[in-house]
BAGUGU-12973 format. One line per 4 residues: number of its first residue (from 1); for each residue x, y, z of N, C-alpha, C. Coordinates in Angstrom, 1 decimal. Last residue first. Example, Ala and Ser with C-alpha at 12.3 -4.5 7.8 and 13.67 -1.06 7.14 Angstrom:
<nodes>
2	12.8:-2.2:7.1:13.7:-1.1:7.1:12.9:0.0:7.9 | 13.2:-5.7:7.8:12.3:-4.5:7.8:13.2:-3.3:7.8
</nodes>
This chain:
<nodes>
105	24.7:31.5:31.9:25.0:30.8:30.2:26.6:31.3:30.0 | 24.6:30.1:35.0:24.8:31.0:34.6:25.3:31.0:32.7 | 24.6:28.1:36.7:23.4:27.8:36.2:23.6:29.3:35.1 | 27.3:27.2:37.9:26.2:28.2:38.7:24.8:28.4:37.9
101	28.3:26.1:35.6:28.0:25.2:37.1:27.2:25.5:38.1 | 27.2:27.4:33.0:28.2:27.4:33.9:27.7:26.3:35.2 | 25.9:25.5:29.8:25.7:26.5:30.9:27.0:26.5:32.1 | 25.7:25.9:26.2:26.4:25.0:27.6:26.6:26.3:28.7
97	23.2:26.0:24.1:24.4:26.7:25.1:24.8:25.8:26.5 | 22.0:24.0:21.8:21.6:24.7:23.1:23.3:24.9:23.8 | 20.9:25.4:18.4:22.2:24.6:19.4:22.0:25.4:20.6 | 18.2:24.3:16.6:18.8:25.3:17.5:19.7:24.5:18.2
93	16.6:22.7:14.9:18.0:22.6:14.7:18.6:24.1:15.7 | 13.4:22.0:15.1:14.0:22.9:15.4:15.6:22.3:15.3 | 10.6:21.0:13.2:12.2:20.7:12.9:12.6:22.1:13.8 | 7.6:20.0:13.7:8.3:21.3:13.2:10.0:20.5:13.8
89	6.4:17.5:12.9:5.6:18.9:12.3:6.5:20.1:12.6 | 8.0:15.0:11.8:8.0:16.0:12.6:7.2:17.4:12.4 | 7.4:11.6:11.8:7.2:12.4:11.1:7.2:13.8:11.9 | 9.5:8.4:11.6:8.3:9.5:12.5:8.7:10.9:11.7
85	10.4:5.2:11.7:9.8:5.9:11.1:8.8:6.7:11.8 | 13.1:3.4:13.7:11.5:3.6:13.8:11.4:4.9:13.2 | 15.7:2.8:14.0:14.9:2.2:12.7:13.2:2.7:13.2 | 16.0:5.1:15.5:16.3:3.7:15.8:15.7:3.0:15.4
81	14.7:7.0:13.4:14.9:7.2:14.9:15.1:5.9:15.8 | 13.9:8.7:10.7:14.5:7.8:11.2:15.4:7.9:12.1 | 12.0:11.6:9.4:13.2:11.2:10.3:13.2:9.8:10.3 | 10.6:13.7:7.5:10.7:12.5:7.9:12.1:12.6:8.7
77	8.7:17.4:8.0:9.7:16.4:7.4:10.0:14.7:8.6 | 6.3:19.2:6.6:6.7:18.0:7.6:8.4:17.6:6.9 | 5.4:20.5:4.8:5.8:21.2:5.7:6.0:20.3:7.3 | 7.4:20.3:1.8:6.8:19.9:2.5:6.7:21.0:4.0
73	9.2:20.7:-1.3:9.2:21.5:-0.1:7.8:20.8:0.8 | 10.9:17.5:-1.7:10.2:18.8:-2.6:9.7:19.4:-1.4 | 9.7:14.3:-0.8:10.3:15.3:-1.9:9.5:16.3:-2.1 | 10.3:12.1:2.1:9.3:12.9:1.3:10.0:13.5:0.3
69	9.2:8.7:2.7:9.7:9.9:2.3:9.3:11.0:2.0 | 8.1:6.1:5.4:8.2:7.3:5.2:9.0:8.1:4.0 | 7.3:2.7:5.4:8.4:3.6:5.1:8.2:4.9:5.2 | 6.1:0.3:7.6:5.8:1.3:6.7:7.4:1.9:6.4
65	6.1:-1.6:9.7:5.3:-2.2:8.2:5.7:-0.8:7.5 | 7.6:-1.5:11.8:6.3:-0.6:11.7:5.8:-1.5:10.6 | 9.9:-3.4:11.5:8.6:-3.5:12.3:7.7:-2.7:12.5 | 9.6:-4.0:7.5:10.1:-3.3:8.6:9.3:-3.3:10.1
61	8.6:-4.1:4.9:9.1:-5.3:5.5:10.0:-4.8:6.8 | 6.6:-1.4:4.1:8.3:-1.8:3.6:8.0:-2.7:4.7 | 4.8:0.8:2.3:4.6:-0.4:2.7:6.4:-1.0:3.0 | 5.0:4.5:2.3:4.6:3.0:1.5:4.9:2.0:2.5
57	4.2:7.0:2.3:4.0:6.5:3.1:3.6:5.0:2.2 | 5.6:10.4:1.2:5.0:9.3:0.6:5.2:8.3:1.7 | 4.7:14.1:0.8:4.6:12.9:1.9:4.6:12.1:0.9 | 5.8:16.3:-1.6:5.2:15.4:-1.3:5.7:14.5:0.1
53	5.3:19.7:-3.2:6.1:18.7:-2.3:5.2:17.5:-1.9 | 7.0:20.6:-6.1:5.7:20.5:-5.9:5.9:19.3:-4.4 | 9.1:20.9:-8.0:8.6:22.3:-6.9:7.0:21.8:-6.0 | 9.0:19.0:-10.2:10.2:19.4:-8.6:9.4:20.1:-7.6
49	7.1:18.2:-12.0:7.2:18.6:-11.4:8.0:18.7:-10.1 | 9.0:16.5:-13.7:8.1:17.0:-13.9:7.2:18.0:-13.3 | 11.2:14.7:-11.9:11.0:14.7:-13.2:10.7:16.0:-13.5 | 8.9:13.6:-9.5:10.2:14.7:-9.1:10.6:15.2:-10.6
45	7.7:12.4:-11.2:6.8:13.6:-10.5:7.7:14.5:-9.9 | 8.9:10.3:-11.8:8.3:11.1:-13.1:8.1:12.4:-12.3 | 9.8:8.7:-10.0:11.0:9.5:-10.7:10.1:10.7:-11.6 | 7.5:8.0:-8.8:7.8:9.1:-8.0:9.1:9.6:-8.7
41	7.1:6.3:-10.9:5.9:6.9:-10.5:6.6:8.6:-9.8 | 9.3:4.5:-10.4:9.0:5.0:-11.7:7.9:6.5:-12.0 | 8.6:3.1:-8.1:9.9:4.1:-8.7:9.7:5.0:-9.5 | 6.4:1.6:-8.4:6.4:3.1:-7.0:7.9:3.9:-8.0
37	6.3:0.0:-10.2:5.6:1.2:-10.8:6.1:2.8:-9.8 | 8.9:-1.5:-9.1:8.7:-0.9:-10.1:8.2:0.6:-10.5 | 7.2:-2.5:-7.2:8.1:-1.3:-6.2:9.2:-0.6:-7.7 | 3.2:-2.1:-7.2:4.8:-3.0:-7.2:5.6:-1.9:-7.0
33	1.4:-0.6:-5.4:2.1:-0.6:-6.5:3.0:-1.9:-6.5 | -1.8:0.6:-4.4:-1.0:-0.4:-3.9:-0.4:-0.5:-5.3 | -2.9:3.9:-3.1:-3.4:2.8:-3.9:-1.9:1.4:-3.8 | -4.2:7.3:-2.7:-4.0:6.2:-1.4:-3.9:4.6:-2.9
29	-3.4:10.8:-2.4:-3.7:9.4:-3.2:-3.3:8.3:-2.4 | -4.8:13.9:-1.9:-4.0:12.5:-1.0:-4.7:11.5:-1.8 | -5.6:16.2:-3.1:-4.2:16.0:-3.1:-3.8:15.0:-2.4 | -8.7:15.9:-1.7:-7.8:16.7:-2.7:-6.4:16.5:-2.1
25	-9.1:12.7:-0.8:-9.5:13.7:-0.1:-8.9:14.5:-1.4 | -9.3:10.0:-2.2:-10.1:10.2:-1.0:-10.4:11.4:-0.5 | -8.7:9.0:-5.1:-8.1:10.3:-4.4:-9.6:10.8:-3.4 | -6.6:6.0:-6.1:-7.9:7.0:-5.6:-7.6:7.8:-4.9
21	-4.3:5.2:-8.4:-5.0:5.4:-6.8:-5.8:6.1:-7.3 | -3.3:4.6:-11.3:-3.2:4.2:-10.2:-3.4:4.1:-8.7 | -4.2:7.3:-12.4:-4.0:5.6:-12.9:-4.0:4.5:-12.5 | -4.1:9.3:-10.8:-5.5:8.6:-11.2:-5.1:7.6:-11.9
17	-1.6:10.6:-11.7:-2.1:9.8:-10.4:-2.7:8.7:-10.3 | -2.4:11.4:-14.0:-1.3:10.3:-14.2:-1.2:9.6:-12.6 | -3.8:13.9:-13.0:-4.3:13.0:-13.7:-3.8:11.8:-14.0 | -1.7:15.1:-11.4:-3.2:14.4:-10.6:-3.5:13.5:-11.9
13	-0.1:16.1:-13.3:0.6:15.2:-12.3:-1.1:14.1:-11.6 | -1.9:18.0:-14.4:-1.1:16.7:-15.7:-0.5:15.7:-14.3 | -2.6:19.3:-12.6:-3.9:18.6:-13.5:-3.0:18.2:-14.0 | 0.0:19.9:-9.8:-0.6:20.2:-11.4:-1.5:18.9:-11.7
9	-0.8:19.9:-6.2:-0.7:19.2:-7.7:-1.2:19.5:-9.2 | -0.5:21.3:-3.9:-0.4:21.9:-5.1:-0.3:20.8:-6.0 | 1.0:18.6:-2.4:0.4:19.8:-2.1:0.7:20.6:-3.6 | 0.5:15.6:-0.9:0.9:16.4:-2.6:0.2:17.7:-2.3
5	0.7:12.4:-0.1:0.1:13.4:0.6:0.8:14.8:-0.6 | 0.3:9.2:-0.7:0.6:10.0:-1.3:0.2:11.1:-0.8 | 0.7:5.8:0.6:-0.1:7.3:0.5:0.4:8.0:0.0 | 0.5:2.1:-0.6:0.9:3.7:-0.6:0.2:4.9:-0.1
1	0.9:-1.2:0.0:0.0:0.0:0.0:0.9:1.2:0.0
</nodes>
């Protein structure tokens, strides 16, 4: 199985979607590939449209069952966290200050 989460999808990318999944809500395709079509599918859409970002949530022989990627600006991004697959709504990369003994920065 696949999800497909796609923000702003061009009418030529949704329609080549439609070949292969159903589109349950706007911009989320849900459908089941071999690992062929999944390639091929997600080389075309980086391809063709770059700028356009995607969640993709496939199927992988792992102990969640699932994989996470994403391409292209998103407003999540994926992690791997001792092989367990999680998704971050916000990424802070701040470096915390090493403090004095007296609690003083």
């Amino acid at each position: 199985m696949m999800v497909i989460v796609a923000h702003d999808t061009p009418n030529a990318i949704r329609g080549m979607l439609k070949r292969w999944f159903i589109e349950p809500r706007p911009n989320v395709f849900v459908g089941t590939l071999n690992r062929r079509t999944h390639e091929k599918t997600i080389e075309y859409i980086k391809r063709n449209a770059a700028d356009i970002g995607l969640l993709i949530v496939s199927s992988n022989p792992n102990c969640q069952g699932y994989r996470i990627e994403s391409t292209g600006p998103t407003d999540r991004k994926e992690a791997e966290v001792c092989g367990l697959w999680l998704v971050a709504e916000e990424w802070d990369q701040k470096e915390v200050e090493p403090t004095l003994q007296d609690g003083r920065s």
